[in-house]
N, C-alpha and C positions, 0 to 999 in steps of 0.2 A: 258703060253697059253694066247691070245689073248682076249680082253672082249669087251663084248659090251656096248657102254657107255650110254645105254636107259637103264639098267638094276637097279634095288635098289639098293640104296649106302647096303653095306655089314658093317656092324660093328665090324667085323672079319680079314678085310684085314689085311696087316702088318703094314699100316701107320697110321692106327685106332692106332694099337695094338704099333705102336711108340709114337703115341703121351698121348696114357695111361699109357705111362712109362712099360709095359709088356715087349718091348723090348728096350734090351740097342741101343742107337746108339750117335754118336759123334757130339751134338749140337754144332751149329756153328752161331746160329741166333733163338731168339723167341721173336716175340712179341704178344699183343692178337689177333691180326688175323693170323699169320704163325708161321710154325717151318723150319727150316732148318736145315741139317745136311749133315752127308760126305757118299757117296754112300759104301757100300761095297764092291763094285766089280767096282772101278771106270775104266771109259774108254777114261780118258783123265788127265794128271797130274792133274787137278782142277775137281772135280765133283759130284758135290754139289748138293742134293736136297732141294727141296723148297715147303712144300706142308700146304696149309690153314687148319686151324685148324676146319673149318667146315665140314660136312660133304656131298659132292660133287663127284661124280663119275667121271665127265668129265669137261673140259675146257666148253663144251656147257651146261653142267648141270650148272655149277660155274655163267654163263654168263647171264643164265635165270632166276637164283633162289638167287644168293647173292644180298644183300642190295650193293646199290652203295658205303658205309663207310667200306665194308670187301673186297669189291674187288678194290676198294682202298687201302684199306689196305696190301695187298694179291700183287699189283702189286707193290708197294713201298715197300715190303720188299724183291722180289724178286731184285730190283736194289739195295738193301741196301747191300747186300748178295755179288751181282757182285761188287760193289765199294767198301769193305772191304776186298773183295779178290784180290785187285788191278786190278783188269782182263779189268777195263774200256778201259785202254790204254795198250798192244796195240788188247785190242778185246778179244768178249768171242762168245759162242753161247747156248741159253736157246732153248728148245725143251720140248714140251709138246703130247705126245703118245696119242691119241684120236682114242681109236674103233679097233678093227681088223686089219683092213688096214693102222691103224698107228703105230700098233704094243706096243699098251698099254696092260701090265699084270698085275697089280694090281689098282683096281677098284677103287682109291681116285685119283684123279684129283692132279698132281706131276709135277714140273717146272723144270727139268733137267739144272742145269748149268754147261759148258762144259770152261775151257781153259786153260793155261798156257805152251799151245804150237799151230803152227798153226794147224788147224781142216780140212784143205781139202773143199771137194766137200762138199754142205750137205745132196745129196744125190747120187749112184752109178748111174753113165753115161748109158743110155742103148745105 
């Protein structure tokens, strides 16, 4: 279900609850500003999450409210991420779900990285 990204960070979501070790998942990258790990239900050979270890509901919450040293941080680990998974060459694509109409479902602010094959449109042609 879709969230609204003005809402309280939740301390409940699942990525809360991934990065409190509650739930297992397949780390692939952590340092003190991110975690990274391998989606469950991935939707492209490579597809890798990326989400800061603070607590931010949306790209625009992340953008108003983190110190410029974690969203530095935040942003160089998500390229660390794409250049240890080779994806530099030949291309990847990272997608960030923001609010209803971007079709974001779980309330933490998540850097989707997508590739290891070509990816298409990025979104359906109307």
């Amino acid at each position: 279900m879709p969230i609204d990204p003005t809402q309280p960070y939740d301390d409940e979501n699942i990525f809360a609850k991934i990065l409190r070790g509650e739930i297992p998942s397949t780390k692939v990258y952590e340092d003190e500003w991110a975690y990274a790990f391998e989606d469950i239900n991935p939707q492209a050979e490579v597809h890798t999450l990326v989400v800061p270890k603070g607590r931010y509901v949306s790209w625009d919450d992340f953008s108003e409210k983190a110190p410029p040293e974690e969203i530095a941080g935040f942003v160089r680990a998500v390229g660390k991420v794409a250049r240890d998974k080779g994806l530099v060459e030949p291309g990847y694509r990272m997608m960030a779900n923001i609010g209803a109409h971007g079709g974001q479902e779980v309330p933490h602010l998540h850097v989707h990285i997508f590739g290891g094959q070509p990816l298409g449109p990025m979104i359906a042609r109307r």
